[in-house]
C-alpha positions in Angstrom: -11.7 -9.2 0.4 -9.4 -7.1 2.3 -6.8 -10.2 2.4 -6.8 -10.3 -1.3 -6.7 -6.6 -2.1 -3.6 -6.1 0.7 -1.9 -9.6 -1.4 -2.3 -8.2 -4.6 -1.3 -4.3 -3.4 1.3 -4.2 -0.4 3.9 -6.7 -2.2 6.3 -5.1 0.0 5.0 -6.3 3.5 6.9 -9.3 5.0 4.1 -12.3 6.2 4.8 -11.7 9.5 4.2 -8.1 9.5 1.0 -9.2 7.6 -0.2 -11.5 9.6 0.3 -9.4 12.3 -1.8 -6.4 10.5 -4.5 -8.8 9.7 -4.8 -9.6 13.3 -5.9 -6.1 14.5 -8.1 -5.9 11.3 -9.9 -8.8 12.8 -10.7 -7.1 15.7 -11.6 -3.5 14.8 -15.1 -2.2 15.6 -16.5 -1.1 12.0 -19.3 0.4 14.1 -16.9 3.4 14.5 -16.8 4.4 11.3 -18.7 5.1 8.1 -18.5 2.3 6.1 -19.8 1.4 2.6 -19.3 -1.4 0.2 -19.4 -1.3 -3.5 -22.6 -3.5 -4.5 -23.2 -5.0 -8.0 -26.0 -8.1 -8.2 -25.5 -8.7 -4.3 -21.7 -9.1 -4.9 -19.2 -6.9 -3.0 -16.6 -5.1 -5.2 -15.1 -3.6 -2.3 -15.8 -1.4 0.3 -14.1 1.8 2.3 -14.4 3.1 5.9 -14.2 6.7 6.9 -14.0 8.5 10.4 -13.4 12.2 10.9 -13.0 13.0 7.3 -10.4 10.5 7.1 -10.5 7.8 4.2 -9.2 4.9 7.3 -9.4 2.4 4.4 -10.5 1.6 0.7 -10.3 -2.0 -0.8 -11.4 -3.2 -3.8 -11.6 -7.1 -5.2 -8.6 -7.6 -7.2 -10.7 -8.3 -10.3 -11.7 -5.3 -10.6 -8.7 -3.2 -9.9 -8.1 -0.3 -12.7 -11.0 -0.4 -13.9 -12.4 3.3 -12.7 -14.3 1.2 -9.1 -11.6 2.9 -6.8 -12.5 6.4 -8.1 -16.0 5.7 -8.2 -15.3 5.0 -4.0 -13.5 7.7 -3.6 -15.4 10.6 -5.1 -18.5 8.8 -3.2 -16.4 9.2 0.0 -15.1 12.6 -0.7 -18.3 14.4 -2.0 -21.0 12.8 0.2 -18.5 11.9 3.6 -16.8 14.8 3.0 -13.7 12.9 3.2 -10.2 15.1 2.9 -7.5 13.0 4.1 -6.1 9.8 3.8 -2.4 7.9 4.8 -0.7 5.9 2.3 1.9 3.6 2.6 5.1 5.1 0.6 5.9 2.0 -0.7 2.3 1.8 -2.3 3.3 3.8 -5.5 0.3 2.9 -7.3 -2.6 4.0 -4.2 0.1 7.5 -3.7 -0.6 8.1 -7.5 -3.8 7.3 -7.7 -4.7 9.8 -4.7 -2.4 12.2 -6.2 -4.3 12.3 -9.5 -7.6 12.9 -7.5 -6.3 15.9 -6.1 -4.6 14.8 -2.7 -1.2 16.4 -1.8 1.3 15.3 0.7 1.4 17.3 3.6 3.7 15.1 6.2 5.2 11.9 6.3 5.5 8.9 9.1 8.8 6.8 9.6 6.4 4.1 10.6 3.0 2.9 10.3 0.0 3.5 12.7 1.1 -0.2 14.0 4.9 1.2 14.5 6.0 -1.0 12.2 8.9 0.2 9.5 6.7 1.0 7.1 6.4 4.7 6.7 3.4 6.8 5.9 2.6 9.4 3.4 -0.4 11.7 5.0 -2.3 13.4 2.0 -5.3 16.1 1.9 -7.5 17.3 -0.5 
């Protein structure tokens, strides 16, 4: 699910830079972190991780992007994990306005990603 989400969302990520990405995301320990998934009829719709009050990650099936599911995730994550931040890719438009209209602000920004790749950061909190 998270291949499909970051295909049909980060359009601006060249395949080696992706495949690259998806080979640390193969080896992260999920144990560290609070993770959920977004269950209907024993089908996963997506699923988020936080750590520290940090949204780390939230991914949704493509099928069922725009359809309120994200929001659903991340109320869940802010008013029960009380998460208050989250990093967004700048050139993610869409995920920077969707956590804008939830109430997230930019506070800093990142010339590259966690990774150090060129891909610069937005950091947001509530």
């Amino acid at each position: 699910m998270w291949e499909d989400s970051v295909l049909a969302t980060h359009y601006f990520l060249k395949k080696e830079d992706f495949e690259k990405i998806k080979s640390v995301v193969e080896h992260i320990d999920f144990n560290l972190l609070q993770v959920y998934c977004l269950l209907k009829n024993n089908q996963v719709f997506g699923f988020l991780g936080v750590s520290d009050q940090k949204l780390e990650m939230l991914f949704l099936n493509p099928l069922h992007i725009g359809k309120g599911l994200g929001r659903l995730m991340a109320d869940f994550a802010i008013q029960n994990l009380e998460c208050r931040q989250v990093d967004v890719n700048e050139q993610n438009e869409s995920a920077r306005k969707f956590y804008e209209k939830i109430g997230f602000k930019v506070v800093s920004r990142s010339e590259k990603d966690g990774l150090g790749m060129p891909y610069p950061l937005v950091h947001m909190e509530l």
